[in-house]
ZAMARGU-4260 file (C-alpha; in steps of 0.2 Angstrom, whole numbers, plus 5000, padded with zeros to 4 digits):
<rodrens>
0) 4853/5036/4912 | 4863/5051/4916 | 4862/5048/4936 | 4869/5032/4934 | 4884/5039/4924
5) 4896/5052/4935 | 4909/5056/4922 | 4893/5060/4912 | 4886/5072/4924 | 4906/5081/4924
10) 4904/5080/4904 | 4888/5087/4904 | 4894/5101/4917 | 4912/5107/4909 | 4902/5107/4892
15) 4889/5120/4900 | 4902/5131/4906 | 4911/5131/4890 | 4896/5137/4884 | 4893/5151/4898
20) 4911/5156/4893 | 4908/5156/4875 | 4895/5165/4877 | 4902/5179/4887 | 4918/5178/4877
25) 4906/5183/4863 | 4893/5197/4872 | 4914/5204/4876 | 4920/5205/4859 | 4902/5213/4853
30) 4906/5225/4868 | 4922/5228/4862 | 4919/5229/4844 | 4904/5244/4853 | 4918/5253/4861
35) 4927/5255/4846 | 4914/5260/4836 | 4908/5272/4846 | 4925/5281/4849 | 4927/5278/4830
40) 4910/5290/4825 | 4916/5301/4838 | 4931/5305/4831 | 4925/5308/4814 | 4912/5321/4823
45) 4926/5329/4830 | 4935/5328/4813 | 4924/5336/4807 | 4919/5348/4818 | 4936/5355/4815
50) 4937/5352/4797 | 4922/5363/4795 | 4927/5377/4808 | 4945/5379/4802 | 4938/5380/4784
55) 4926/5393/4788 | 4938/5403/4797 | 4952/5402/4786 | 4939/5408/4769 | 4934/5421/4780
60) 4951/5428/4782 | 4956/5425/4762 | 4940/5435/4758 | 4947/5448/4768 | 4965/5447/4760
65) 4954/5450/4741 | 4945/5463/4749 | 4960/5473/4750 | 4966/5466/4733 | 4951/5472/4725
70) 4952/5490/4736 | 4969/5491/4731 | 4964/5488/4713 | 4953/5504/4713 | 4960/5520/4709
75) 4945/5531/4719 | 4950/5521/4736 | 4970/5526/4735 | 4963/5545/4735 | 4955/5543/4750
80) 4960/5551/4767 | 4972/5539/4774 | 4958/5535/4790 | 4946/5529/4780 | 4957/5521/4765
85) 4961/5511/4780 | 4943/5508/4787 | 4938/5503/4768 | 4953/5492/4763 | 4952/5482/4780
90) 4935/5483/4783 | 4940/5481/4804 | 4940/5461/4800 | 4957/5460/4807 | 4952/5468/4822
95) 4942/5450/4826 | 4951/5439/4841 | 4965/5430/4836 | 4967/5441/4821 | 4984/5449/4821
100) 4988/5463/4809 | 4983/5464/4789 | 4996/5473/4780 | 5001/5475/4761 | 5019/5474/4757
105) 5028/5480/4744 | 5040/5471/4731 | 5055/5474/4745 | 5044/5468/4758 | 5043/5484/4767
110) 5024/5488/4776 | 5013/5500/4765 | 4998/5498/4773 | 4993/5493/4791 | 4976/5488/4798
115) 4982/5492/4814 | 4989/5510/4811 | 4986/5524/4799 | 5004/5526/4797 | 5012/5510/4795
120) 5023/5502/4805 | 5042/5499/4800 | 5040/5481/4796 | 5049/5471/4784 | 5044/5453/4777
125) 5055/5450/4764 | 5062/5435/4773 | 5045/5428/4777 | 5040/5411/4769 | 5024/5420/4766
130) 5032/5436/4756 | 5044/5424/4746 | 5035/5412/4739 | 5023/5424/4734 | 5039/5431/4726
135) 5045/5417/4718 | 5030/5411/4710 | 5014/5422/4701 | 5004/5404/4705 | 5004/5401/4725
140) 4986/5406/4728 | 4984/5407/4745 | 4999/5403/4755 | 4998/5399/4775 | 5016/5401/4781
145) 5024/5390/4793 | 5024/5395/4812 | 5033/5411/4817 | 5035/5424/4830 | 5028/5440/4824
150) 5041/5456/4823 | 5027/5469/4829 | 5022/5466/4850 | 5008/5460/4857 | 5005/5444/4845
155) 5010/5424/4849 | 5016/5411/4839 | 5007/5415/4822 | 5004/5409/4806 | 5003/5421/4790
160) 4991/5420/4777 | 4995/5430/4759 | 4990/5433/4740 | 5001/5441/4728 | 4998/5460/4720
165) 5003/5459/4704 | 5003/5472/4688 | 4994/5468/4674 | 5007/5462/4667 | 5012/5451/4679
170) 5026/5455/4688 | 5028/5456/4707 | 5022/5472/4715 | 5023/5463/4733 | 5010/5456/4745
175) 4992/5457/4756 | 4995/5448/4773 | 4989/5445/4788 | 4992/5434/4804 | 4981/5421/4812
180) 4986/5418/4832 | 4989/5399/4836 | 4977/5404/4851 | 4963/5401/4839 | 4967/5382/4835
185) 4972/5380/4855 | 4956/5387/4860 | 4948/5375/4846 | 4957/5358/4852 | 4955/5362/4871
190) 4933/5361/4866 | 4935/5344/4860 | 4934/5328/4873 | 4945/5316/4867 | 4950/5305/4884
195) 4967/5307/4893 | 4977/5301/4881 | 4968/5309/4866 | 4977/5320/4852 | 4973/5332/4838
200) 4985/5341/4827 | 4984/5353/4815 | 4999/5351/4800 | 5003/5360/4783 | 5005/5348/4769
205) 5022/5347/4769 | 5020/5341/4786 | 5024/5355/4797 | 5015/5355/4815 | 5005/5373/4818
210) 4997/5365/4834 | 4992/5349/4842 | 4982/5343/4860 | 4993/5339/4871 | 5001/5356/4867
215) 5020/5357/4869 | 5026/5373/4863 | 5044/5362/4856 | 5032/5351/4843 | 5025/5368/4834
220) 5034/5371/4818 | 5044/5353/4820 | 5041/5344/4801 | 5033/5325/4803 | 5040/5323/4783
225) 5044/5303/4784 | 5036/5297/4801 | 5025/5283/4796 | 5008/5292/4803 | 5012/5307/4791
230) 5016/5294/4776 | 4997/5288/4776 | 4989/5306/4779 | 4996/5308/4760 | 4990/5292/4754
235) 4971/5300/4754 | 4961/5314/4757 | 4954/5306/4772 | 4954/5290/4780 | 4957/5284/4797
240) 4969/5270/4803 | 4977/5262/4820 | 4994/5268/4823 | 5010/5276/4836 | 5012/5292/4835
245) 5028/5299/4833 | 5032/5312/4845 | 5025/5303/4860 | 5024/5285/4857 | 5007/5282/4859
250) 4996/5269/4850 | 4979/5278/4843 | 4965/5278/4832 | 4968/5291/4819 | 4955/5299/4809
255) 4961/5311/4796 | 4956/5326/4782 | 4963/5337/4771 | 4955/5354/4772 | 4946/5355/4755
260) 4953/5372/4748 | 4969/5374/4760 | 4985/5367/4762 | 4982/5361/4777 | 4975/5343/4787
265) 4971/5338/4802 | 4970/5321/4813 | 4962/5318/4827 | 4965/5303/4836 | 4961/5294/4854
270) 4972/5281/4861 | 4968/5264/4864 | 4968/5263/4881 | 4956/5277/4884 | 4944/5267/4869
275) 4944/5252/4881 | 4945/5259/4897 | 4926/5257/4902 | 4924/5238/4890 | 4940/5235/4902
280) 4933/5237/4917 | 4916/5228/4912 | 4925/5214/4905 | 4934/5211/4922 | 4918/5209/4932
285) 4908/5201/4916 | 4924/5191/4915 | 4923/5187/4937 | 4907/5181/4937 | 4908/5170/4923
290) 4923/5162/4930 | 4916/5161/4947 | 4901/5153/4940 | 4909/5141/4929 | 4923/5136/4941
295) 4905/5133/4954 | 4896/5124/4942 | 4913/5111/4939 | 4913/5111/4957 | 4896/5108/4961
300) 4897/5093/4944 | 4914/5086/4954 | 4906/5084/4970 | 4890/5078/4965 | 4899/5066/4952
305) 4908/5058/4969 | 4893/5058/4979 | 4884/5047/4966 | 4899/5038/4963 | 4897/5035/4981
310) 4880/5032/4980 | 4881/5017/4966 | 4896/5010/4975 | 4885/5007/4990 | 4871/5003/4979
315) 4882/4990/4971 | 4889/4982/4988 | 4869/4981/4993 | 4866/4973/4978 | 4883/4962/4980
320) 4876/4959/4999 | 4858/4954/4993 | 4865/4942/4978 | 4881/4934/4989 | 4880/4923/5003
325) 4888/4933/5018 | 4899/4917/5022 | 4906/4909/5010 | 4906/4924/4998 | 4897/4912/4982
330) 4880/4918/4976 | 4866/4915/4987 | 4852/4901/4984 | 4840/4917/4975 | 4853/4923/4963
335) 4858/4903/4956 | 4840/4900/4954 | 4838/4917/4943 | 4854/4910/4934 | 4850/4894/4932
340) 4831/4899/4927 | 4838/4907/4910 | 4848/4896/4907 | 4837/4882/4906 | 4827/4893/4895
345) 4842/4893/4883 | 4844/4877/4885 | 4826/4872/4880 | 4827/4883/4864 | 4845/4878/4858
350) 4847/4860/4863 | 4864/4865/4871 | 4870/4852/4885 | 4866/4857/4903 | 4872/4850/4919
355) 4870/4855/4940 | 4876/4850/4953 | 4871/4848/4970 | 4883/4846/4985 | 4883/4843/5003
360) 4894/4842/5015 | 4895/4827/5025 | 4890/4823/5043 | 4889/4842/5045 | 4878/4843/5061
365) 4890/4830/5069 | 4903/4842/5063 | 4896/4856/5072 | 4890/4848/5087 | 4911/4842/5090
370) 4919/4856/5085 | 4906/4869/5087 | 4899/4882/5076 | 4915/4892/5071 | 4925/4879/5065
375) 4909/4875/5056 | 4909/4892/5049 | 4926/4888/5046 | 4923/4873/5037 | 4911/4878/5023
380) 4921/4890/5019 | 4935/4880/5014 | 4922/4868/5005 | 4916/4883/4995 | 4936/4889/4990
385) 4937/4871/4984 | 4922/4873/4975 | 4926/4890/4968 | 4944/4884/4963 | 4935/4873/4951
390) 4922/4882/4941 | 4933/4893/4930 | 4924/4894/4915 | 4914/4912/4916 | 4897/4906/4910
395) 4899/4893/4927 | 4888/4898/4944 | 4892/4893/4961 | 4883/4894/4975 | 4877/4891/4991
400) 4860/4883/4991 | 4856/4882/5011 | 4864/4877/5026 | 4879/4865/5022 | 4870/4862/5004
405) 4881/4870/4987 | 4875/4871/4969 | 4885/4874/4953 | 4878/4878/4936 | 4889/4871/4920
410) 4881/4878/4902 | 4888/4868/4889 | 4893/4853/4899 | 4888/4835/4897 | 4890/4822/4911
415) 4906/4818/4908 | 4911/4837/4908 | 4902/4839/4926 | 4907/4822/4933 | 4927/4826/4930
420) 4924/4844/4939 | 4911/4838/4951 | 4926/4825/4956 | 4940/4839/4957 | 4928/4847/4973
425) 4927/4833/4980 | 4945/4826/4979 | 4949/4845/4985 | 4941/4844/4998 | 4945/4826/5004
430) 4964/4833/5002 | 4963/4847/5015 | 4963/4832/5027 | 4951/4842/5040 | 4947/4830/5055
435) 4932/4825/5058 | 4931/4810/5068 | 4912/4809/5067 | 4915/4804/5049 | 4917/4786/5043
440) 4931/4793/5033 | 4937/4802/5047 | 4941/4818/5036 | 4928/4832/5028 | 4922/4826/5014
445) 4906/4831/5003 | 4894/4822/4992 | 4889/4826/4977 | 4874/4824/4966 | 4871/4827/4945
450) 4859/4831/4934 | 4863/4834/4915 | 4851/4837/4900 | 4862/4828/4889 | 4857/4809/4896
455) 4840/4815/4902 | 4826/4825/4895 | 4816/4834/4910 | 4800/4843/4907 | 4806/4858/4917
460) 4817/4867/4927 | 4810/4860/4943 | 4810/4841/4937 | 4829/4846/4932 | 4834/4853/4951
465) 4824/4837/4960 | 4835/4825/4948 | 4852/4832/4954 | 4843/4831/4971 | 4839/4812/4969
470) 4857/4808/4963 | 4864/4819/4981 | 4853/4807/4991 | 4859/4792/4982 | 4877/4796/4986
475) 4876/4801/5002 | 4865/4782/5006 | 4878/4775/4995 | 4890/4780/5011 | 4895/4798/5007
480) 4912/4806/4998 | 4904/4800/4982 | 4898/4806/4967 | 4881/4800/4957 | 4873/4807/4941
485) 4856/4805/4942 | 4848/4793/4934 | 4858/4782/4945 | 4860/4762/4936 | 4864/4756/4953
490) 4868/4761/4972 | 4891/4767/4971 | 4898/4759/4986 | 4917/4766/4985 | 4922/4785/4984
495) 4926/4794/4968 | 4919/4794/4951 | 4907/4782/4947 | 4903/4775/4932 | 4891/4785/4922
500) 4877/4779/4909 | 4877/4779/4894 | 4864/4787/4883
</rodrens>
């Protein structure tokens, strides 16, 4: 039983809070695989979100630039009065927020046409990205330029975006362009919650920064070409990734897209920390209370485990106190006859020897009466060491049967076995030389009587006892510091070992 087992009950405890522990360690790590999922489908929203805006705006604009193309294209539109050339050919699209001026360009870069005046402006391009690569090549397509500063006032940091007028031949007759604020994109990114330590960016292919959350006015226009974030935005159209950024060294969850249709992507990514920051805080309580518990339940186990270990100590030393005699520290009279009681029973089903011995002190009373009670006390205590000090083998019982009376118990043990012990106790005891002058031999002596179920068959355990009881009386009339085994051939009249029968 588990009650009677105290390192069972500590077992049974530490096992049960290392499966409280588990248990939270694993409703943590579903929590935690929770906050990353969730930051992970709010980031491709966002993504998204972003994608989709930034396409839409941007093919808005290029519809604008072949507007103009297509006006330009048409002879009945460069006969118009140069106001409403101007309203056709720009249809007031550049006039939305964030739009800075639409002009057309010719082959020496020099501004032809203005949406934001009849008369155009003294502006030249030629040194613009935007203007020669449109040069250089009849196959750019759209080009968005790299971040600049725009030569007219009133604009920011800008970005163009052109196409290239050709003849029909081919050959370069210049450029339609117009400018996009960096406003827009700031304005954009700043809508967007992404945590404290979020970031969004928006690059050209070629890995040139036009904007990014946090915004720091010396990242635009910096090229990313060879940091290791940038490396895996090329790998794919999209994807998504843990990784450090580059510019400010914090670890984040990147999603990224390539904007179908433009050369452009952009990433969106929230930082670890700020993922975690809630599943930390939880885990630290979640992670208190489990401990607290655990560490109580242990505690609770330990002390109970020492209170029953307490409990069957004392329970032992009651059972010690009701099976011992008090005195000598032998087994009392109850607990030899329990003994003895099996072992008969053995006895009668295996035919194995058995031999007892009963031994009493001699002249006792006159002992106590001269020398009173304590060195009585004294006395049978001293017999019972002699006695002890001479049953060694661990199936042998000793005990004190009552009063001055002993008892010992020898399985396996003819009468020849128990006569030679039975006469190391009482030469043991005739050796301490204790006085007693009451005594015909003048010392303590004891006497002692056998009984043995290998010269004698005895129809039960009683008949057995009362035969080691007959050869005590016959030793003790045979004048005392004798032994007899019973059945006794003839009264013993010196000390010692006496003869034994024969079978």
């Amino acid at each position: 039983m588990v009650t009677r087992r105290p390192n069972v009950v500590i077992v049974i405890s530490f096992m049960l809070a290392c499966a409280i522990a588990a248990i939270a360690v694993w409703v943590l790590a579903q929590m935690r695989d929770d906050a990353l999922r969730r930051a992970q489908d709010s980031v491709f929203n966002v993504t998204l979100l972003v994608e989709r805006d930034v396409s839409r705006n941007l093919e808005l604009y290029d519809l604008s630039l072949r507007a103009v193309i297509q006006g330009l294209q048409q002879p009945g539109v460069m006969a118009l009065p140069p106001a409403i050339r101007q309203m056709v050919l720009f249809d007031g699209s550049a006039s939305a927020k964030d739009m800075g001026s639409m002009l057309v360009l010719d082959a020496a870069g020099n501004a032809i046409y203005d949406s934001q005046s009849q008369i155009p402006r003294k502006i030249n391009g030629a040194d613009r990205d935007y203007f020669i690569a449109q040069r250089n090549s009849p196959n750019v397509g759209l080009y968005i330029s790299r971040p600049f500063m725009p030569r007219s006032s009133g604009g920011g940091v800008s970005i163009a975006l052109s196409r290239r007028l050709s003849n029909p031949d081919g050959s370069f007759v210049g450029v339609v362009v117009g400018t996009l604020r960096l406003t827009y994109f700031s304005r954009l990114f700043a809508g967007m919650n992404l945590g404290n330590s979020g970031s969004m960016a928006l690059m050209l292919s070629d890995g040139t920064m036009l904007m990014r959350r946090p915004y720091d006015p010396k990242v635009i226009g910096i090229n990313l070409t060879g940091t290791p974030n940038f490396e895996r935005f090329t790998q794919a159209d999209s994807g998504d990734f843990f990784g450090t950024a580059a510019i400010d060294g914090v670890e984040r969850w990147y999603a990224f897209q390539h904007i179908e249709g433009f050369p452009l992507l952009v990433d969106v990514a929230v930082s670890t920390r700020d993922i975690y920051a809630n599943w930390r805080h939880r885990a630290w309580i979640i992670g208190s209370l489990i401990a607290a518990l655990d560490v109580a339940i242990i505690a609770l186990a330990l002390l109970f485990s020492e209170q029953l270990k307490r409990r069957l100590e004392v329970e032992e030393a009651l059972r010690v106190l009701a099976r011992t005699d008090g005195l000598t520290g032998l087994n009392n009279r109850r607990t030899f006859e329990e003994y003895a009681e099996r072992e008969w029973l053995v006895t009668k089903r295996t035919g194995r020897p058995l031999s007892m011995l009963l031994i009493d002190v001699d002249n006792f009373k006159g002992f106590n009466d001269l020398y009173g009670h304590s060195a009585g006390d004294d006395a049978l205590m001293a017999v019972a060491r002699c006695i002890e000090g001479n049953v060694r083998r661990p199936g042998d019982v000793s005990a004190r049967y009552g009063g001055e009376e002993f008892a010992v118990l020898l399985p396996d043990t003819n009468e020849i076995g128990a006569a030679l012990i039975a006469e190391r106790m009482r030469a043991a005891v005739e050796a301490m030389q204790m006085r007693h002058v009451a005594s015909a031999h003048h010392v303590l002596t004891i006497s002692v009587g056998i009984a043995s179920t290998a010269i004698h068959r005895f129809t039960n355990y009683r008949a057995f006892v009362n035969a080691a009881d007959t050869a005590l009386y016959e030793a003790k009339d045979a004048g005392r510091n004798r032994i007899l085994c019973y059945p006794v051939p003839a009264r013993a009249d010196t000390p010692g070992l006496v003869a034994q029968p024969t079978r």
